[in-house]
C-alpha positions as CSV (number, residue, x, y, z in Angstrom):
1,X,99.1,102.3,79.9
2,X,96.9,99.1,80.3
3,X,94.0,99.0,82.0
4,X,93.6,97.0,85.4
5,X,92.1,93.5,85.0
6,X,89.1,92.2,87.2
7,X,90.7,90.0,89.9
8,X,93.9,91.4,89.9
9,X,95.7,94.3,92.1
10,X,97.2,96.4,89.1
11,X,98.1,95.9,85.3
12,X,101.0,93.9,84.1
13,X,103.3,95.6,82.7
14,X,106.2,94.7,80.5
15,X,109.8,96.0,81.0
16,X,109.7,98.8,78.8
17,X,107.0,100.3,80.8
18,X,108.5,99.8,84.1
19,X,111.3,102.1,83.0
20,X,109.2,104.8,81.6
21,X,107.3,104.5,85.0
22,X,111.0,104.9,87.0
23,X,111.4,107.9,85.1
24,X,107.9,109.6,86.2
25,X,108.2,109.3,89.7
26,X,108.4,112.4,91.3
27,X,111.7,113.4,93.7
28,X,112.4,115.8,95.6
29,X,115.2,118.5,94.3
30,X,118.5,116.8,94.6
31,X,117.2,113.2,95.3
32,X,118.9,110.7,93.1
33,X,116.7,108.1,91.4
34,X,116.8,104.8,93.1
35,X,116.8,101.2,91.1
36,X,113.4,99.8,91.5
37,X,112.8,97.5,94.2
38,X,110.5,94.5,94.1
39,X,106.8,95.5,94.7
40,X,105.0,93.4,97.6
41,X,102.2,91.9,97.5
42,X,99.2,94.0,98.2
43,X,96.7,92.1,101.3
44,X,93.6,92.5,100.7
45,X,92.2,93.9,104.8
46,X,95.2,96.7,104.3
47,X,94.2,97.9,100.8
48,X,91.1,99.4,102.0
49,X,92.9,101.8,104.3
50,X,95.6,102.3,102.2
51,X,96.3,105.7,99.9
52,X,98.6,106.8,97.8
53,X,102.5,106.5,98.4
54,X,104.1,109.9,98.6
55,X,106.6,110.7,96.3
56,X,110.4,109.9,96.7
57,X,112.0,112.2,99.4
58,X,108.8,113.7,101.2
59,X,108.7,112.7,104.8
60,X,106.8,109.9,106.0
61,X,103.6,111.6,107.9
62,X,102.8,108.5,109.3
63,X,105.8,107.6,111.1
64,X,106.0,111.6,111.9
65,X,103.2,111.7,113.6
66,X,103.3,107.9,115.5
67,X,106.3,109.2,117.0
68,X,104.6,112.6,117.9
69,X,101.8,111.0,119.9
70,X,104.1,108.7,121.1
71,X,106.5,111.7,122.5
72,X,103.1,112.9,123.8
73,X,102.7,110.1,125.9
74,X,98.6,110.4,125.0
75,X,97.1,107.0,124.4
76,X,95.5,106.6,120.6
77,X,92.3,105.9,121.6
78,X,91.8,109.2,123.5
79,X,92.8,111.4,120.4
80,X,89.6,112.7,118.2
81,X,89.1,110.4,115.0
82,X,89.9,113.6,112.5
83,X,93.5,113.7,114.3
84,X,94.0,110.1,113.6
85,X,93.0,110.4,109.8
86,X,96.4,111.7,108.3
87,X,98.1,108.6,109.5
88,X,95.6,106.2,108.1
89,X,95.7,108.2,104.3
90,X,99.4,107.5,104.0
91,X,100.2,104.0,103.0
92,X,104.2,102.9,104.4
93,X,106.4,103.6,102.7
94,X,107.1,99.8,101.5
95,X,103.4,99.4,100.1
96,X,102.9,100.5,95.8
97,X,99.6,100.1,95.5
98,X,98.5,99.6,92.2
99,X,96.7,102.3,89.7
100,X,93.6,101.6,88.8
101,X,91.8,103.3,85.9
102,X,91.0,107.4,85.7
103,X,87.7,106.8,85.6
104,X,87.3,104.2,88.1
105,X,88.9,106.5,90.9
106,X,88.8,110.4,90.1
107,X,91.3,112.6,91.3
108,X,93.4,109.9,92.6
109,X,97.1,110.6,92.3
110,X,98.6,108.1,89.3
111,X,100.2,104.8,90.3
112,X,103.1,105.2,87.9
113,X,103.8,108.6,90.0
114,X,103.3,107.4,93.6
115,X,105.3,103.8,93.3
116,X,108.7,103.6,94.7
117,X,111.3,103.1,92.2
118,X,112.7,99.9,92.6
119,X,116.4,98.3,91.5
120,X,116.7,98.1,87.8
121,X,117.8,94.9,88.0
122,X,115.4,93.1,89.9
123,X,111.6,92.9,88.0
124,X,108.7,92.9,89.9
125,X,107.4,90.1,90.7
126,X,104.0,88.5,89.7
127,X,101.1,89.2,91.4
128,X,98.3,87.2,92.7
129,X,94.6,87.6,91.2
130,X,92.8,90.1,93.9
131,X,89.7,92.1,93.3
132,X,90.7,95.7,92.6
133,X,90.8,97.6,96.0
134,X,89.8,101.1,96.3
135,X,91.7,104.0,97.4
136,X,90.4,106.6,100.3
137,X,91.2,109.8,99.8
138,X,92.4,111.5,102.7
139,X,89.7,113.7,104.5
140,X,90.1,116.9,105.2
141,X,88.3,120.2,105.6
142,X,87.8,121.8,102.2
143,X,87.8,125.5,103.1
144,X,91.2,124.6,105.2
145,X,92.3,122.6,101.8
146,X,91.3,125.3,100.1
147,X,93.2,127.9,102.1
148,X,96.2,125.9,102.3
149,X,96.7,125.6,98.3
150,X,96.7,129.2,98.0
151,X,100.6,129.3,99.1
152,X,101.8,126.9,96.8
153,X,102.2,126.1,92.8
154,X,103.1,123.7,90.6
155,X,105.1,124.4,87.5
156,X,105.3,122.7,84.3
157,X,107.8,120.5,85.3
158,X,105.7,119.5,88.2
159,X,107.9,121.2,91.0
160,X,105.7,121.9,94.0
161,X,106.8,125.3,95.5
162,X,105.3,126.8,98.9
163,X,105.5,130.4,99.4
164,X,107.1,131.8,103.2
165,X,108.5,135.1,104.0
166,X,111.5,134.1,103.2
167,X,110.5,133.5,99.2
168,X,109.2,130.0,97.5
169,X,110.8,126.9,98.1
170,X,110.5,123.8,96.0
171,X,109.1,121.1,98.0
172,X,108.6,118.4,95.9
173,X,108.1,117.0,92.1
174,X,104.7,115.4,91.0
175,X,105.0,115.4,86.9
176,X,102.6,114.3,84.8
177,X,99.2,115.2,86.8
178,X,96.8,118.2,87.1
179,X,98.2,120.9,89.6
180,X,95.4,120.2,92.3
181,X,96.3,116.5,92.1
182,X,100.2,117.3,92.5
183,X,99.5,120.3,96.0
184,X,96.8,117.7,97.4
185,X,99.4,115.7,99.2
186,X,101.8,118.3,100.3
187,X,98.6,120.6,101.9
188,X,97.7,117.1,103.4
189,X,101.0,117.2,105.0
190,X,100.5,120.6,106.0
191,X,97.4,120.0,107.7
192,X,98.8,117.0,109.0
193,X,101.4,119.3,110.8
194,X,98.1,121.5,111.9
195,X,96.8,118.8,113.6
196,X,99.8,117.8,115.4
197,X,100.1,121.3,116.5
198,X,96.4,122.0,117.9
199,X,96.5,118.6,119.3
200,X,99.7,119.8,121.0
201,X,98.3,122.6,122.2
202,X,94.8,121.1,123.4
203,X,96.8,118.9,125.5
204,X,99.0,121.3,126.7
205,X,96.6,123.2,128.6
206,X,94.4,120.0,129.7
207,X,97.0,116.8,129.9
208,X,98.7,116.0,132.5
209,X,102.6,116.3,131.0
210,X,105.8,116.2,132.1
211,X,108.2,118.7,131.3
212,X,110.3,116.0,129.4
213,X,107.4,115.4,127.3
214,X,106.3,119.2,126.8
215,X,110.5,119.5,125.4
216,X,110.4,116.1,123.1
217,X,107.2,117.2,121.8
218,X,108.3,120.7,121.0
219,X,111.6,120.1,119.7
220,X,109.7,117.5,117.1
221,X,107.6,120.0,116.3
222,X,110.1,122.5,115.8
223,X,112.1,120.1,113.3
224,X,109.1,119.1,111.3
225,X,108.2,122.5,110.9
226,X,111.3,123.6,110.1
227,X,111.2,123.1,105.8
228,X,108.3,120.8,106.1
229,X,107.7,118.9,102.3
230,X,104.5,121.1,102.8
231,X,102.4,123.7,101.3
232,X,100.3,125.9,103.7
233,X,101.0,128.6,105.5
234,X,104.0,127.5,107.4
235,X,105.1,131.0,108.6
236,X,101.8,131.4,110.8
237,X,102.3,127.2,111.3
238,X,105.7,128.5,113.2
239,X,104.1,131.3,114.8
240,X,102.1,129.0,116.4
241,X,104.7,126.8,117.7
242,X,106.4,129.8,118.7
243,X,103.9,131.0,120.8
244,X,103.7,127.0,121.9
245,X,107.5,127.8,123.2
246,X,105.9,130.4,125.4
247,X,103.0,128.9,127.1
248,X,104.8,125.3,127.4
249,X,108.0,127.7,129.4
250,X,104.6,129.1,131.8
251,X,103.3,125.6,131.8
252,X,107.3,124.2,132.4
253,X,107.2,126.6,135.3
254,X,104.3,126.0,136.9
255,X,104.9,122.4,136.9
256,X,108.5,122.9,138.4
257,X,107.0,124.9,140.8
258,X,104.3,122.1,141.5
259,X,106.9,119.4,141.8
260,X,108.9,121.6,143.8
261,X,105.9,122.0,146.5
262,X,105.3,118.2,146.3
263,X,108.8,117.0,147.0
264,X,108.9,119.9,149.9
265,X,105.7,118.1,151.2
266,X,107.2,114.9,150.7
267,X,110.0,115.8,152.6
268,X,107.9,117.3,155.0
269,X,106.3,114.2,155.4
270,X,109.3,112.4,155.6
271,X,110.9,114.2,158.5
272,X,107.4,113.8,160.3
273,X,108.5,109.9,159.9
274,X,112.1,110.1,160.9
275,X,111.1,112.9,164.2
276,X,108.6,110.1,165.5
277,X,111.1,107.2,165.3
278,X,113.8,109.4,167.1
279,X,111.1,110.4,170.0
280,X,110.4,107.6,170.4
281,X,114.5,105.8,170.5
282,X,115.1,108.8,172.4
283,X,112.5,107.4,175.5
284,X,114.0,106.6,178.6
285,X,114.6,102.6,178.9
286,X,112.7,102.9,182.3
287,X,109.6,104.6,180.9
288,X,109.4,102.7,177.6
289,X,106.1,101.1,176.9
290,X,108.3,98.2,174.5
291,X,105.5,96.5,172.6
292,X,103.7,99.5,171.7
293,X,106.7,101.2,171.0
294,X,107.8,98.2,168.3
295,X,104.4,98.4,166.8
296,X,104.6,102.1,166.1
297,X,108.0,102.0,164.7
298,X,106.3,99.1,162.7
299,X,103.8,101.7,161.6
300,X,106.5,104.6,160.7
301,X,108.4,101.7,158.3
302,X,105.2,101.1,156.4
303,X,104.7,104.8,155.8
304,X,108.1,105.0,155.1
305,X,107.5,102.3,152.4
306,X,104.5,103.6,151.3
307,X,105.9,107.6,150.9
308,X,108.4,106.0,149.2
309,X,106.0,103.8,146.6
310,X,103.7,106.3,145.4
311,X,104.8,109.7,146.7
312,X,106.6,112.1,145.1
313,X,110.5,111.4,144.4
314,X,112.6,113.2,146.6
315,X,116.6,114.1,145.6
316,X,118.5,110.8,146.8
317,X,121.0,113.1,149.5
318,X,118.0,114.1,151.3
319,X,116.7,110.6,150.8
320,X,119.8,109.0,151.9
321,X,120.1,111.1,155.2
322,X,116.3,111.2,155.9
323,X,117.2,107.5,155.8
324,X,120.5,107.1,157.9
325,X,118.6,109.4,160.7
326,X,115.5,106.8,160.5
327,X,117.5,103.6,160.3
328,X,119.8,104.9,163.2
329,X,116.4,105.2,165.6
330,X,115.4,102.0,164.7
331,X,119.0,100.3,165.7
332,X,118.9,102.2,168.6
333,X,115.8,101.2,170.0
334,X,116.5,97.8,169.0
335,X,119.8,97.7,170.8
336,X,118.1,99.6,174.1
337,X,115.1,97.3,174.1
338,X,118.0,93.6,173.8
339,X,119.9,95.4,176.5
340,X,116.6,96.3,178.6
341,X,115.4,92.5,178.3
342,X,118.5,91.1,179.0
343,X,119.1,92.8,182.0
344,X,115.3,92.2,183.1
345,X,116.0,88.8,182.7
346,X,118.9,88.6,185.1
347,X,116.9,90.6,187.7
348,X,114.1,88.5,187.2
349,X,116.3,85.3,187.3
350,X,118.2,86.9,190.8
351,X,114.5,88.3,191.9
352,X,113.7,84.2,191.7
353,X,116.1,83.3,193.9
354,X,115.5,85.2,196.2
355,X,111.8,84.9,196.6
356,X,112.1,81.1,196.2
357,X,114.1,81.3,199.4
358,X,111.3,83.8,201.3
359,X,108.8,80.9,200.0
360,X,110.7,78.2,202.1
361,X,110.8,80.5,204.6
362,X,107.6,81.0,204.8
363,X,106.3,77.7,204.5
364,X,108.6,76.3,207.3
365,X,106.4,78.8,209.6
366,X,103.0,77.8,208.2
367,X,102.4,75.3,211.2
368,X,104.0,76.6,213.9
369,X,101.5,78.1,217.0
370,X,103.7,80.4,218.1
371,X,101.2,83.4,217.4
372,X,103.1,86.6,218.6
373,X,106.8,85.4,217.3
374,X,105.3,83.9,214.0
375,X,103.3,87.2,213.0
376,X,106.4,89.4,213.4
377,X,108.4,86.8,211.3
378,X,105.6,86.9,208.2
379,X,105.9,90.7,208.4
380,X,109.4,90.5,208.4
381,X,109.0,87.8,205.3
382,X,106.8,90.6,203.4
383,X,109.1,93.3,203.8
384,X,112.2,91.3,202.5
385,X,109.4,90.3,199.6
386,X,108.7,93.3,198.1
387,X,112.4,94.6,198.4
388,X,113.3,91.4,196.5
389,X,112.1,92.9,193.1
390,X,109.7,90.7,190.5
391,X,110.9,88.0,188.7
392,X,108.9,86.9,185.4
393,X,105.4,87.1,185.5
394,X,105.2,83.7,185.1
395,X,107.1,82.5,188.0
396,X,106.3,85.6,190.0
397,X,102.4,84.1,190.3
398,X,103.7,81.2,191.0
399,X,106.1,81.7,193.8
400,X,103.7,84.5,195.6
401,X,101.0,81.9,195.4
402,X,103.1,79.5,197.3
403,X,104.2,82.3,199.7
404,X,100.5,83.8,200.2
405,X,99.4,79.7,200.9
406,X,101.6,79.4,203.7
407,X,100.6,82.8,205.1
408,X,97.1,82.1,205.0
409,X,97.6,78.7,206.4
410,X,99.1,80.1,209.7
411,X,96.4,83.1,210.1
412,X,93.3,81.1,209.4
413,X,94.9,78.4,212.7
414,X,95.6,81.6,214.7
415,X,92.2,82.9,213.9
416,X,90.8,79.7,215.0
417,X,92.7,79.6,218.2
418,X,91.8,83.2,218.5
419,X,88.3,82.6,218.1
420,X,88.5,79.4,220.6
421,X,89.9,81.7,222.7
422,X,87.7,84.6,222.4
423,X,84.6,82.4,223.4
424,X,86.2,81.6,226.6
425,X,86.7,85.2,227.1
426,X,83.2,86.2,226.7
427,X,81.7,86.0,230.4
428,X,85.1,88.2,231.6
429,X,84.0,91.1,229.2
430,X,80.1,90.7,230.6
431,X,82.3,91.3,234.2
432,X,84.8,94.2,232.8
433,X,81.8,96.4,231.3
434,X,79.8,96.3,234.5
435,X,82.8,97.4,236.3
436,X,83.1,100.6,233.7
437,X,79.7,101.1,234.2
438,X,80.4,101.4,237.9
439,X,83.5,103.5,237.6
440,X,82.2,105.7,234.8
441,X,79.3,106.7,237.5
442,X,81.9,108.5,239.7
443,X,82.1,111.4,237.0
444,X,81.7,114.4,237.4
445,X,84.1,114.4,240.8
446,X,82.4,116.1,244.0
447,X,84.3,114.0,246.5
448,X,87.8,113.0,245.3
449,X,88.4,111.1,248.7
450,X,85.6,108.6,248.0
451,X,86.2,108.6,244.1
452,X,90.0,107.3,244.7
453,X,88.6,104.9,246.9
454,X,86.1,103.7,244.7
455,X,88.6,103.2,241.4
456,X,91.1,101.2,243.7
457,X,88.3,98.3,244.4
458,X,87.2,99.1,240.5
459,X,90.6,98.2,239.5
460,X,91.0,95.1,241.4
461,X,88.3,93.6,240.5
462,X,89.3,94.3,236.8
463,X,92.4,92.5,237.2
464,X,90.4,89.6,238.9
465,X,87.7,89.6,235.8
466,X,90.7,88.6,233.1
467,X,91.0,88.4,229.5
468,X,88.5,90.0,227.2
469,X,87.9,88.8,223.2
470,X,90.9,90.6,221.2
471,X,88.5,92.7,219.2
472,X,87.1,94.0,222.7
473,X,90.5,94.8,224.7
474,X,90.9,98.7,223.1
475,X,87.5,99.8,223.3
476,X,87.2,98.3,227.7
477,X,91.0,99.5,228.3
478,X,90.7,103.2,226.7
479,X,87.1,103.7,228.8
480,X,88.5,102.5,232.0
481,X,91.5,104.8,231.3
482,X,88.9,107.4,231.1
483,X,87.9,107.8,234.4
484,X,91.3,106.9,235.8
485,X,92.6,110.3,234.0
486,X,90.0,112.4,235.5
487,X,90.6,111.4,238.9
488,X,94.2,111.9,238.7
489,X,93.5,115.5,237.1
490,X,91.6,115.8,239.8
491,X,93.8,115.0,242.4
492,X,97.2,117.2,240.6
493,X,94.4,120.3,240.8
494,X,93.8,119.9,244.6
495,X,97.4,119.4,245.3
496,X,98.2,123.0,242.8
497,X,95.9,124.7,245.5
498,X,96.8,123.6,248.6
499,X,101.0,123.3,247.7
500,X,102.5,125.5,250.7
501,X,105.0,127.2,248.4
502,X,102.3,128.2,246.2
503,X,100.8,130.2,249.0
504,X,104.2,131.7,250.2
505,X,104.4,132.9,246.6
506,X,101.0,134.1,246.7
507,X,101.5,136.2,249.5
508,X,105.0,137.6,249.2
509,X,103.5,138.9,245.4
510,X,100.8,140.6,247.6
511,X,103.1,142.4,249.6
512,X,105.3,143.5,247.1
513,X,102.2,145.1,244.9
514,X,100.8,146.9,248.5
515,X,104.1,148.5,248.9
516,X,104.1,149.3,245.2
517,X,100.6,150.9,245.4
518,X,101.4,153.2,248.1
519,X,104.5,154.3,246.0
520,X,102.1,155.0,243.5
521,X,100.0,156.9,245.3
522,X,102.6,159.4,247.2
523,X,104.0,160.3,243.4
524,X,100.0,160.9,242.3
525,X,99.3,163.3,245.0
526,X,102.8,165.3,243.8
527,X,101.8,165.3,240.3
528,X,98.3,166.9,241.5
529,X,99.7,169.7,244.0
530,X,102.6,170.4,241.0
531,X,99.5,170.3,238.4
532,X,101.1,168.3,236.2
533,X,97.9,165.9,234.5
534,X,99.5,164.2,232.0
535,X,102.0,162.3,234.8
536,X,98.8,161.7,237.3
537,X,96.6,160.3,234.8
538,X,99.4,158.1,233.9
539,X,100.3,157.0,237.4
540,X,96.7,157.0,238.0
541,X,96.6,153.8,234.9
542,X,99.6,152.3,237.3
543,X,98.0,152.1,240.4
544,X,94.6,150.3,238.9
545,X,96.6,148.1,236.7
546,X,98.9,146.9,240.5
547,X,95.6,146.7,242.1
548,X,93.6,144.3,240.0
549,X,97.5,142.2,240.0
550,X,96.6,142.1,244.1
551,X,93.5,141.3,243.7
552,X,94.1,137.7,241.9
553,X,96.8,137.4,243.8
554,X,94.3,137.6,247.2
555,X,92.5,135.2,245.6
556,X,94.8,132.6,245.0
557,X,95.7,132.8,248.3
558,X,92.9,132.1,249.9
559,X,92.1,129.6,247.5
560,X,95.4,127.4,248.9
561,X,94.6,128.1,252.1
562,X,91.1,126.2,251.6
């Protein structure tokens, strides 16, 4: 085998040594040999991250784990750079880089061994002048490297076996290299596989995963474990995954359970939404704030909206008739507040009427100076107002300003004449309260002769005086009324005493109680001689009771008689 030239990405070779080169490459046990295919062109910014193809038939670690992370659902940059390394060691699957000398690269696996065989009858095509690009070798912890070579072996055909519980399995074929070289790349796979599988379980306990994501993940990491192209110890590898199963099944449940609280709190919050809307489509008409009533239902929609956005998903029946119940207060409130409207706009439309016709009413009266008549009529006017109902607010204000215009128009000319009237009045009330002064000075009555006498030439000189100020009539009438009252009590008390049947009465009771007392007294004198106390002190109690009866009645008597 030539050595690589300076500039260029590999050695020429002729066709003779392309087909001993198809013959090297290792396969896996069963694999047939493929035609060689034609080699692409190696860019020079790849070739530096670039190692070694693997052999025919061994799974592509790269595209393994892409699809592992991706299954994850963790973002690249947040896994630790020593995780990311196995993918960055393997070169696609399309890429042959070329073999540079033994010496220039030491321990490096041989290009001849690591191309892809390509179709016989195609030759590879010519490559560009490039300077020659070194290979990294993967990196990996040498103890764990170490450890993981200890269940495998390569035998002199260059078959890769791993050892398992089960007995050794061949994994692989690397002839023509030292036996390190051929288990390097199958313990890289292996620890490749360890990676995957702490980074699993790192994120199991820490990221937030979904149980869709904890199955894919498991169930790729249960096939590539499986009868992984690998050497390590794969039995405790499986072990591990097993005991993955296990927590991810806790970690499955708890997050059931926690998805099953938040949908019950969802729905919680949901009905919280839907109960509002119906309290408040469940209002009566006639007690319904309306605008703040829309604006809350407003409100409940953007929860609704909101809930629905970035809460939790709820199952779509509940959804659905959380929904129907919520949609079916809003309709109904809608339709209760177009019917309310509408019929406040014909009451308001028929309240209009009729206050336009109390207006013309009332404005017809404004001027007229019949005081008393026109007074009752305005009343009249308000009454039949405030029964009519209220039309809009707009032409409510409008009309009552018109009616309370002509209203005030007619008071303010009665007040005037009032007033005109009450200045004329002014010297009578000077006249009336001497007179009360005069009659007010017969109290307390000694002599109701004179004091009758007195009120009759009070009262005609009252009626001479004539009209007092309005404000001034009740306070002069009730004081003269006064003293007219107390004379005539007066006068009813004399006629009491001196009414003849009064006295007749008077005396006819005294009678009857003398003859009663001597009764008495006959039966208390035979209760004494018979010695029987008990019925004299009772008849005893009889006869002082009758006498203090005759007593008044003596009294009264002579009182009429005076």
């Amino acid at each position: 085998m030539s050595e690589s030239t300076p500039g260029s990405t590999g050695p020429e070779k002729p066709e003779a040594a392309v087909d001993q080169e198809q013959a090297e490459t290792p396969t896996e046990p069963g694999t047939a040999t493929e035609a060689p295919a034609e080699e692409p062109t190696q860019e020079p910014a790849e070739a530096s991250d670039e190692a070694p193809a693997a052999p025919e038939g061994a799974p592509d670690d790269t595209a393994t784990q892409d699809e592992t992370t991706a299954t994850e659902g963790a973002p690249a940059a947040e896994e630790p750079a020593a995780e990311e390394a196995p993918a960055a060691e393997e070169a696609p699957a399309e890429t042959a880089p070329a073999a540079p000398k033994p010496s220039a690269l030491a321990g490096a696996p041989k290009p001849s061994a690591l191309r892809r065989p390509t179709p016989a009858a195609v030759k590879p095509a010519a490559k560009p002048e490039t300077a020659p690009t070194p290979v990294v070798p993967p990196v990996h912890d040498a103890a764990e490297t170490a450890a993981a070579s200890t269940f495998g072996r390569v035998d002199e055909e260059g078959n890769v076996y791993v050892r398992e519980a089960a007995g050794e399995r061949v994994v692989g074929q690397f002839p023509g290299v030292p036996e390190s070289e051929a288990l390097s790349l199958y313990v890289r796979r292996y620890l490749d596989l360890v990676a995957k599988v702490a980074l699993f379980e790192t994120r199991l306990e820490s990221a937030d995963l979904s149980v869709r994501e904890i199955d894919q993940t498991l169930a790729k990491l249960g096939e590539e474990t499986a009868e992984p192209a690998a050497v390590g110890d794969l039995d405790g590898l499986r072990a591990r995954v097993d005991a993955l199963r296990t927590r991810a099944a806790e970690r499955r449940a708890a997050l059931e359970e926690e998805r099953a609280a938040a949908k019950a709190r969802a729905i919680e919050a949901r009905t919280e939404i839907v109960e509002a809307a119906e309290r408040i489509a469940e209002t009566d008409p006639s007690k319904m704030q309306w605008r703040p009533a829309g604006e809350e239902l407003r409100r409940l929609l953007d929860r609704w909206k909101e809930a629905q956005r970035s809460g939790p998903r709820i199952d779509r029946p509940t959804e659905e008739s959380l929904w129907k119940r919520f949609s079916h207060a809003r309709t109904a409130f809608d339709r209760e507040r177009r019917h309310f409207f509408a019929e406040l706009e014909q009451r308001n439309a028929s309240a209009k009427a009729a206050k336009e016709k109390l207006v013309a009413e009332a404005e017809a009266l404004q001027d007229s100076t019949d005081w008393g008549a026109t007074a009752a009529s305005y009343r009249d006017l308000m009454t039949r107002w405030k029964a009519a109902g209220r039309a809009s607010r707009k032409d409510d204000d409008a009309l009552w300003a018109r009616f309370r215009a002509a209203q005030d128009h007619f008071f303010a000319a009665r007040d005037a004449a009032n007033a005109a009237v009450d200045a004329e009045y002014a010297e009578n009330l000077k006249v009336k309260e001497a007179l009360l002064a005069e009659a007010e000075a017969l109290l307390p009555i000694t002599d109701l002769g004179a004091a009758k006498a007195a009120l009759r030439g009070i009262q005609e000189r009252w009626e001479e005086a004539g009209k007092v100020p309005r404000g001034d009539v009740q306070r002069v009438e009730g004081r003269l009324r006064a003293v007219e009252n107390a004379i005539r009590d007066a006068e009813q008390a004399q006629w009491t005493r001196t009414n003849p049947e009064t006295r007749a009465r008077a005396e006819g009771a005294a009678a009857q109680l003398e003859a009663a007392i001597e009764g008495l007294e006959a039966d208390l004198a035979a209760a004494r001689e018979a010695g029987d106390r008990r019925k004299a002190d009772e008849l005893e109690g009889a006869i002082a009771a009758r006498r203090a009866w005759l007593e008044q009645v003596v009294k009264a008597a002579e009182e009429s008689r005076g």
